[in-house]
N, C-alpha and C positions, 0 to 999 in steps of 0.2 A: 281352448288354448289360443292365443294371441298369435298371429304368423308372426309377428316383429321379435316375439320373444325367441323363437330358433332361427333366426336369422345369426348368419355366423359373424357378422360384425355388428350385431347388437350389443352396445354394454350389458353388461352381469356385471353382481357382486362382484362372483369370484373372478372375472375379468378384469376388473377396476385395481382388487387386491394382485393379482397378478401384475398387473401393468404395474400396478405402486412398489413392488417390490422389485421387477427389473428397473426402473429408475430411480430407485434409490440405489442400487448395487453396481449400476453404471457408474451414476455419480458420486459413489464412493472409490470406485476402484479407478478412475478418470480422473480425482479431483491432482494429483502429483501432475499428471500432463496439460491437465490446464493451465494449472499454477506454472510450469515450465511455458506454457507458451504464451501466457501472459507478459513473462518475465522477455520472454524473447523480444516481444513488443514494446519494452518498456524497462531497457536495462539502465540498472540502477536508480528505478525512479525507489522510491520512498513510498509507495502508492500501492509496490503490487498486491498487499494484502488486503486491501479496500475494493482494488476491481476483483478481485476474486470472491470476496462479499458477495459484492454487489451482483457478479456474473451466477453466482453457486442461489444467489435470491431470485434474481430473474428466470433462472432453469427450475428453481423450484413453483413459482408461480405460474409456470408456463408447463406444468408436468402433466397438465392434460393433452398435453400436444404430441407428447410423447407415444411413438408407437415400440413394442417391444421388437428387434431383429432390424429396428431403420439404425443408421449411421450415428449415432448417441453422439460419440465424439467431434465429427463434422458440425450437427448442431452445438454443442455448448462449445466452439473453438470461433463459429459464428459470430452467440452472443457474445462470446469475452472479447471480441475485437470490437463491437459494437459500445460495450461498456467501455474497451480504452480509449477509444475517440471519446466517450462522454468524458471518461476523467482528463485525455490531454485538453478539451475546450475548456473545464476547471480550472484545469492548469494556468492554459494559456489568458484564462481574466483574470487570474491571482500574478500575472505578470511573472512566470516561469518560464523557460526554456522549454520547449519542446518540439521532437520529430515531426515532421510534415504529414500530411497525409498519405501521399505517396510512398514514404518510405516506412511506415504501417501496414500499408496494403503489400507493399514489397515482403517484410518478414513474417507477414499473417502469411504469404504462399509459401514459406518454409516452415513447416509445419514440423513439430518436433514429433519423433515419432520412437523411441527407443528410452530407455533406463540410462546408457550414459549420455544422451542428450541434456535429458532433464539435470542429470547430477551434474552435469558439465554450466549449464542457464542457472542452476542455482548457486555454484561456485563463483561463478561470472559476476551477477548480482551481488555479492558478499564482499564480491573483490572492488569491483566498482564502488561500494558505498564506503570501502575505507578510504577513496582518494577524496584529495581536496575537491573545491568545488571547483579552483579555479586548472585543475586537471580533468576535472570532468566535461569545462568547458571546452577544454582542448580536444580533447576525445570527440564531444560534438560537433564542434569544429571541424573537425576532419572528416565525420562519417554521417553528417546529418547534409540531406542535397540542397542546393543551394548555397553551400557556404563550403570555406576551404582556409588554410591555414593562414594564404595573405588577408583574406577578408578580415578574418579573428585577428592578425596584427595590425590592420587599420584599426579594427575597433579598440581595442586595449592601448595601442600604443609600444605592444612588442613587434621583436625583428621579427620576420617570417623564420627567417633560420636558426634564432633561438625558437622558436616553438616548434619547427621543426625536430630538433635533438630533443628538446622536451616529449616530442610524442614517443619518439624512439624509447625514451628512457621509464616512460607511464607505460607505453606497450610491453617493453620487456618485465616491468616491477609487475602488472596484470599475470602475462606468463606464469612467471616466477608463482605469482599468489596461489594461483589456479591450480599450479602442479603440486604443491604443496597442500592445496586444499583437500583435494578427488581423494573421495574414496580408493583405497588401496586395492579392490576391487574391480576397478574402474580404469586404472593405468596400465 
């Protein structure tokens, strides 16, 4: 008999199958919170179904890495911040609009962790994609660092205090959308 083979952290078959079937069961019951914090990281992009591709292909190519009872989630919340840097650098050479890095890193440590979170980032996202663009810039405008609502009236050419009552008035239409949207469950 081989000693490597009772060695309790020697691969086996039936260890292999084991392992393949808690990360598949992980990543199936995880994949609503990743997509939620995806979405956190990336509201209203147009994208989030691509980094979530891409993040659900990375964790699957990487499923030998996987240990059964380690942190599942921590890792694939990892890779999907990693994939949204990759897709905001896309972004940012297709000449798009996009959040800083620091304020990535910022909402990657708010880590969504609950059912009405998630339903809450997915209503969020829904609502955001119905505004204009040039409301979506305002939005950015205000909450992306580095930039602030006189900034965005030099660049445009609006009053600071017209986009001001503008943000007031896209914040409250948001609300509105959002409470409207939530699961009735949820409220």
């Amino acid at each position: 008999m081989n000693p490597l083979e009772s060695h309790p952290d020697c691969p086996t078959p039936e260890k292999n199958d084991l392992q393949m079937q808690e990360f598949v069961r992980e990543l199936t019951a995880n994949q609503g919170r990743i997509r939620a914090f995806i979405i956190s990281l990336m509201p209203g992009s147009p994208d989030v179904g691509d980094v979530l591709q891409e993040t659900s292909l990375t964790l699957w190519k990487s499923r030998d890495r996987y240990r059964p009872g380690s942190n599942f989630l921590a890792w694939a919340f990892t890779v999907a911040r990693l994939e949204v840097l990759h897709q905001r650098d896309r972004a940012k050479r297709l000449g798009r609009t996009v959040l800083s890095d620091k304020l990535v890193d910022l909402l990657a440590a708010e880590v969504p962790d609950d059912t009405i979170h998630e339903e809450y980032l997915t209503v969020l996202e829904n609502c955001m994609a119905k505004l204009s663009r040039k409301h979506r810039e305002i939005i950015e405008a205000r909450y992306q660092p580095g930039l602030s609502l006189e900034v965005h009236a030099r660049l445009t050419g609006d009053k600071p205090g017209a986009l001001r009552i503008a943000l007031f008035r896209i914040r409250n239409g948001l609300r509105e959308c959002i409470e409207n949207n939530m699961d009735e469950t949820f409220v």
